[in-house]
N, C-alpha and C positions, 0 to 999 in steps of 0.2 A: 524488214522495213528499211534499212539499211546497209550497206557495204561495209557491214562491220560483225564482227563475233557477238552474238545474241549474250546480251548479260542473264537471260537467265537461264544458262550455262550454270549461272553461282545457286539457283536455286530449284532446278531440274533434275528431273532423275537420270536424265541423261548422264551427270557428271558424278552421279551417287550411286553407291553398291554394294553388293554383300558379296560374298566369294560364293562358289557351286557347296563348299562345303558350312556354308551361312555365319562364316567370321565374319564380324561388323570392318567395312574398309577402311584401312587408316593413311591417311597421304602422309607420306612422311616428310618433319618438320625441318626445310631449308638454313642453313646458314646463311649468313649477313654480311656480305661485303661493301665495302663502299673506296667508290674511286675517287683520286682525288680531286676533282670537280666535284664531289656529291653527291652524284650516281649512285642508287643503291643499285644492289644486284643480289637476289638469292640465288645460291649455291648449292644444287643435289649432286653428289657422284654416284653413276649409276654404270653398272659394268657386263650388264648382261648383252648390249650391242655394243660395238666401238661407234658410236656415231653420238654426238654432240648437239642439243637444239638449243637457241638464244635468243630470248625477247626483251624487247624494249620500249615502253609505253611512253610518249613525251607528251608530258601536261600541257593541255592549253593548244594543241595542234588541230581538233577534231573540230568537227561539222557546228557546234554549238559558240564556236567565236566567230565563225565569217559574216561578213559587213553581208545583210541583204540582198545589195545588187551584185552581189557575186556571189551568188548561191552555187556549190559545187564545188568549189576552187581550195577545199580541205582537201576534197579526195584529190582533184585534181595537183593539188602539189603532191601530194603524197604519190601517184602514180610515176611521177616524175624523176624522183629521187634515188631511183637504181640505172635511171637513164643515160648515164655518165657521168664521168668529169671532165675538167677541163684538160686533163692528163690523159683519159681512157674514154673512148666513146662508148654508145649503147648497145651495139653490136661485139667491143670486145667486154666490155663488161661479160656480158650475156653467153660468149663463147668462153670465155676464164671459168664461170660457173658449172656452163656446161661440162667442161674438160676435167672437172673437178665434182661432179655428181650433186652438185651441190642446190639447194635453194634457197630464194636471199629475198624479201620484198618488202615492201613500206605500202602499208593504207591505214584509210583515217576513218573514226569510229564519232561518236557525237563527242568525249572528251579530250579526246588524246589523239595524238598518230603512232601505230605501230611497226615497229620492224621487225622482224622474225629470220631466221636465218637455220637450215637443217643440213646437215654434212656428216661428212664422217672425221671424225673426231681427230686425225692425222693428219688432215686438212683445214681443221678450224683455223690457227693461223693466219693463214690466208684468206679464207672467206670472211675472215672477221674483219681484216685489213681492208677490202673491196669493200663490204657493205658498210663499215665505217669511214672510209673514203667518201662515197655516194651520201651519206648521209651528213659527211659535214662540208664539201662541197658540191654539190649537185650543179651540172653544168645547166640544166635549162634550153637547152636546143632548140630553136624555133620549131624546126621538123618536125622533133619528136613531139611537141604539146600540138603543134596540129594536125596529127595523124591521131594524137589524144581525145584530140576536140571533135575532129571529124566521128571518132568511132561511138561520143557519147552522144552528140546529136543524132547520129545514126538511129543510135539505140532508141533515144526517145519517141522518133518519129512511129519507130516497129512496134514499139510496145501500144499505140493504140490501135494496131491488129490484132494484140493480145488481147482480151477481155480478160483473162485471170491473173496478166500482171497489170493493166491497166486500172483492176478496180483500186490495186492497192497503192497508185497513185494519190488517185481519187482520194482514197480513206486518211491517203497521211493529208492532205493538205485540208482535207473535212473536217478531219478532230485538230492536227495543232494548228491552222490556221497559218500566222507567221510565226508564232515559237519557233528556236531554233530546233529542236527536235522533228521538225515539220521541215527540215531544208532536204530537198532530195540529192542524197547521195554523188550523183552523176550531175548534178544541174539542171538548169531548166534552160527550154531553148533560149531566153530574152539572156536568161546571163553567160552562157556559154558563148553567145555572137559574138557579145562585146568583151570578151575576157581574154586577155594577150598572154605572153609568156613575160614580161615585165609585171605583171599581175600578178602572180605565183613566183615570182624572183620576189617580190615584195610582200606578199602572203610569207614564205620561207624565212625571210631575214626576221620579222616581228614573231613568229611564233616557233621556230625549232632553236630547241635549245636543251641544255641538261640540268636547268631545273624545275627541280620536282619530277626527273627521270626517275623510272623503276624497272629494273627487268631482273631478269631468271635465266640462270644457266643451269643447264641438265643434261648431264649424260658421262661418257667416257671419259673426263679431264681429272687432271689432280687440282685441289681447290688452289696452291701454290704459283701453280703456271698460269689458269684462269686467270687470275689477279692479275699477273705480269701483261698479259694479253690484254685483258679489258682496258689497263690503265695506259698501257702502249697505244693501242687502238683510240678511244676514248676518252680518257682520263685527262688531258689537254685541250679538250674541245670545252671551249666556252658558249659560240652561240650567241642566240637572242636572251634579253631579260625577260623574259615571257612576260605579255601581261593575261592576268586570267581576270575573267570577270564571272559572276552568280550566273551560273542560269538562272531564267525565273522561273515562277510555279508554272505547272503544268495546269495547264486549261482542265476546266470540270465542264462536262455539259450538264446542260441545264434542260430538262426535258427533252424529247425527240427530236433529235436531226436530221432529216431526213434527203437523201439527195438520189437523183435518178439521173443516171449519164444513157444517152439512146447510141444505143449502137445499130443503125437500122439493119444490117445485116449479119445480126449475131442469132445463134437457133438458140443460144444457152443463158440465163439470167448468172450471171456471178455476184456475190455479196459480201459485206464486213461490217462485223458490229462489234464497235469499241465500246469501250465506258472505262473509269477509273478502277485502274489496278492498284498493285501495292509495293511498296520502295524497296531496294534493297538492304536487307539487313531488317524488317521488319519481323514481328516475334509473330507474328502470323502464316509467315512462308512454309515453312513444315505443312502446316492444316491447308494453306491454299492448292500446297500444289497436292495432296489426298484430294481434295473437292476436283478441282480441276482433271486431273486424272478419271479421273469416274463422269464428269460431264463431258471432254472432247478429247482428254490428253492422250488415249490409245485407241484400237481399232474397235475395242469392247466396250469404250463408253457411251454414253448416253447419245447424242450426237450422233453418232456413227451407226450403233446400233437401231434407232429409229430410223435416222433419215437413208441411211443406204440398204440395211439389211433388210428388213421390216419391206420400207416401202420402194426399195430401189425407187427413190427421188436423183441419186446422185452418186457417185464415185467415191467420194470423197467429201470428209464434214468435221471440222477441228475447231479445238478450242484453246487458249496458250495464256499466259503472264509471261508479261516483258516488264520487269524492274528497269528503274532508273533509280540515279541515286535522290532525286528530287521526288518520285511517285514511281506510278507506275500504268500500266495496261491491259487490260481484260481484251482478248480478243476471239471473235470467234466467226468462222466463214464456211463456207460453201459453193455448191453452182448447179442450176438444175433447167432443165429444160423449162424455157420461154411458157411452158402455158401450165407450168408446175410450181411456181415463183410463189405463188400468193399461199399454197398448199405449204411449202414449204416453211414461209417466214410464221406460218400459223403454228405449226410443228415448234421452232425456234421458242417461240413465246411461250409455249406452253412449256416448256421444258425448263427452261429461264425461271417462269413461275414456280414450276414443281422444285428446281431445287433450291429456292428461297424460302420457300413455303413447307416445303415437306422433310427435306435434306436426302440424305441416305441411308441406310438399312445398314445395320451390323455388317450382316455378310459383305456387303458392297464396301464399305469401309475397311475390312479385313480385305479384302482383298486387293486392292488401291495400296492399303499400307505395303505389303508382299509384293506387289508390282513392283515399288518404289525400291525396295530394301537388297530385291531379289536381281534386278538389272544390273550384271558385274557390266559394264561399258568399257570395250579394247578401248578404246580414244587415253582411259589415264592409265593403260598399262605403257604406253610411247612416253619418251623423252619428251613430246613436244607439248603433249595432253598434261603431265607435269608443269611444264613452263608457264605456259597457259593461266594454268592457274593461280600457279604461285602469284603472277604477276597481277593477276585479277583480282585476287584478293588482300596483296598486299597492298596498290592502286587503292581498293574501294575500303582498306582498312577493317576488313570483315574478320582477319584475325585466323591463324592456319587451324584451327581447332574446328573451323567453320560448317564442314563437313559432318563431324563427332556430332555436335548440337543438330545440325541440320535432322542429321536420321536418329538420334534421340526424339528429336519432337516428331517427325514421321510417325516412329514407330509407337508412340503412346496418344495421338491423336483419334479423339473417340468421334462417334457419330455425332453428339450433340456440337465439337468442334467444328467436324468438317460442315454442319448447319449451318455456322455460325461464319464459316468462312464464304459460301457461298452467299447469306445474306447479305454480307460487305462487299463483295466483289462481283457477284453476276447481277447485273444491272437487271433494273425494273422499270423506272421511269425515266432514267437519265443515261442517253447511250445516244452513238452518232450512227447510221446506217446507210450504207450508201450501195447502191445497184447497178452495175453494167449489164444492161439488153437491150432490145429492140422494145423502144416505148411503147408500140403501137400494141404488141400482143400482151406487155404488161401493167400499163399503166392503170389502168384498171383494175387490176389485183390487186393492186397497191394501195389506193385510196383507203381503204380501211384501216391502212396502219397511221393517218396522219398525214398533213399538207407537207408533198414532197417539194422541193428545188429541181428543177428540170434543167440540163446542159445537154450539150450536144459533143458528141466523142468529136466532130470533125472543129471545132472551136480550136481559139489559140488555149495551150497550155494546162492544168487541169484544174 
């Protein structure tokens, strides 16, 4: 949905594991430094590469504080911020890095802005010095924000060629409406026109800063020299007084939303149906992501196995939770040939129904758990998949045991649970739906599901 790392990283099996020999995974528990500006930073030493990863999450930077009419202008600083100083420009930046195997970058997510940085560990020094350079003075180049600007208009223009990135325009601006969780990432044409590099010089000064900074170092360093570095690099930087403000709640729909974008010359219908998911850190996640997994989460769930296998409707047919720390997201999508649309969304509901209605079968449930348990995932055998995390959950305050509990409750999650989480989460009456095709071969199909909203793909904006 976003240009940011999917939060539910924190409650996926993706980030969860058991070993080949079925030892329960245990991420081991960082140390606590703090620099002196404040800055936390946890601390793993790891020795099996000489190479070093380092993140850093700054409160109050991301996509959920920009003013409105400047929708984009998170990422857009953030993209900004390794593009020199007023000492180094964007080209030697970029060749120092290169010269040094190094990689260094700053983007913005809906709360925060992050930096990451990956090298070999004889090299941190320096890479640390350059990405902290760029991040407490960022020069702001005119050039560079409009080669910025140009490539995200670009983009927007292309994607309504796309029908399967197009619909998920569509869906974010359908379900959050104006919430800030509804700002797209890259901007929208109206506010990228008028959006200057004085704009994001002024976005930067009010929101980067190092309070309520949190990051993670990991890898090849001693925890003694770390310290010296951080606090050298960093530990001087004062910054903005960030102001942070509430998001607010997260929009509920209220009966059927229904929306139809006409793409006159698309052969394929694409689709997305939201409803209300679940927060992060809810005592329900274990049980949602069993359900989930067995309705869309792998190639052998529900979803997948009817709509592609069964009736080759489609390629491809998925289901997902995305947490936030305010709620959360149910989602689940598709795409199917223009005159298979209404076949299709009939499939969906029925499915929706059955696992409200019926739940799962032992077996199904046993197996779902095993899924979850049995996925070792390379991503947290890396320095950086460590970091990662650390930071994520220090950030969202979920506690490093997070994982332990996580696949505790996975693994004792009964039928009657995963019932029980599917009746919370996979919507029934209240969900947003929205379709890219050509109206003419589907509109028709469609009327059975309820009075849709008709736009047109070649319209301003979405």
């Amino acid at each position: 949905m976003k240009s940011r790392m999917s939060l539910l990283c924190l409650s996926a099996a993706v980030f969860l594991a058991a070993s080949a020999a079925g030892a329960a995974f245990k991420l081991p528990v960082p140390e606590k430094l703090t620099l002196k500006n404040g800055i936390v930073v946890y601390y793993l030493k790891t020795a099996e590469v000489p190479m070093v990863s380092f993140r850093l999450y700054l409160k109050g930077a991301g996509s959920a504080q920009e003013p409105s009419a400047f929708e984009g202008i998170a990422g857009m600083t953030a993209d900004q911020i390794m593009k020199g100083t007023p000492a180094m420009g964007a080209e030697a930046v970029a060749e120092a890095l290169d010269f040094l195997g190094a990689r260094a970058g700053v983007s913005a997510a809906d709360e925060y802005a992050s930096l990451s940085a990956e090298c070999l560990s004889e090299h941190f020094p320096r890479v640390l010095d350059i990405a902290a350079a760029c991040l407490k003075e960022p020069a702001f180049l005119e050039d560079e924000f409009k080669k910025a600007r140009d490539i995200r208009l670009n983009e927007l223009k292309s994607s309504k060629d796309n029908p399967g990135r197009a619909v998920r325009y569509y869906f974010l601006k359908a379900y959050f409406g104006t919430h800030p969780l509804g700002h797209f990432p890259s901007g929208t044409d109206e506010s990228l026109v008028k959006m200057t590099a004085a704009d994001v010089r002024d976005y930067y000064r009010t929101y980067y800063g190092p309070k309520g900074a949190i990051g993670a170092l990991v890898g090849d360093i001693e925890k003694k020299q770390a310290l010296v570095l951080l606090n050298a690099a960093l530990g001087g930087w004062k910054g903005a007084n960030v102001p942070v403000t509430a998001t607010p709640p997260l929009p509920e729909p209220r009966g059927a939303k229904l929306l139809l974008v006409d793409k006159p010359d698309a052969t394929q219908a694409y689709w997305i149906l939201g409803a209300p998911g679940h927060a992060l850190g809810d005592k329900i996640t274990p049980q949602a992501a069993v359900m989930n997994t067995l309705f869309g989460g792998r190639f052998t769930s529900w979803l997948s196995t009817e709509m592609r296998i069964k009736r080759g409707l489609t390629y491809g047919a998925n289901s997902s939770l995305q947490p936030y720390r305010i709620g959360g997201l149910f989602q689940a999508a598709s795409y199917t040939r223009n005159e298979k649309i209404g076949e299709m969304l009939d499939l969906l509901f029925d499915l929706l129904r059955k696992a409200g209605r019926d739940g799962f079968t032992p077996a199904e449930v046993e197996s779902s758990r095993n899924y979850i348990q049995g996925q070792f995932p390379p991503t947290l055998e890396t320095n950086g998949a460590k970091a990662n995390a650390y930071v994520q959950l220090a950030y969202f305050n979920l506690g490093f045991d997070y994982y332990d509990r996580y696949l505790a409750g996975v693994k004792t999650t009964s039928p009657e649970a995963a019932k029980a989480a599917a009746a919370r989460l996979i919507p029934a009456d209240d969900y947003v739906l929205v379709v890219v095709g050509k109206a003419d071969e589907i509109r028709d199909q469609l009327k059975k599901f309820g009075a849709w909203t008709e736009k047109k793909i070649s319209d301003p904006g979405f």
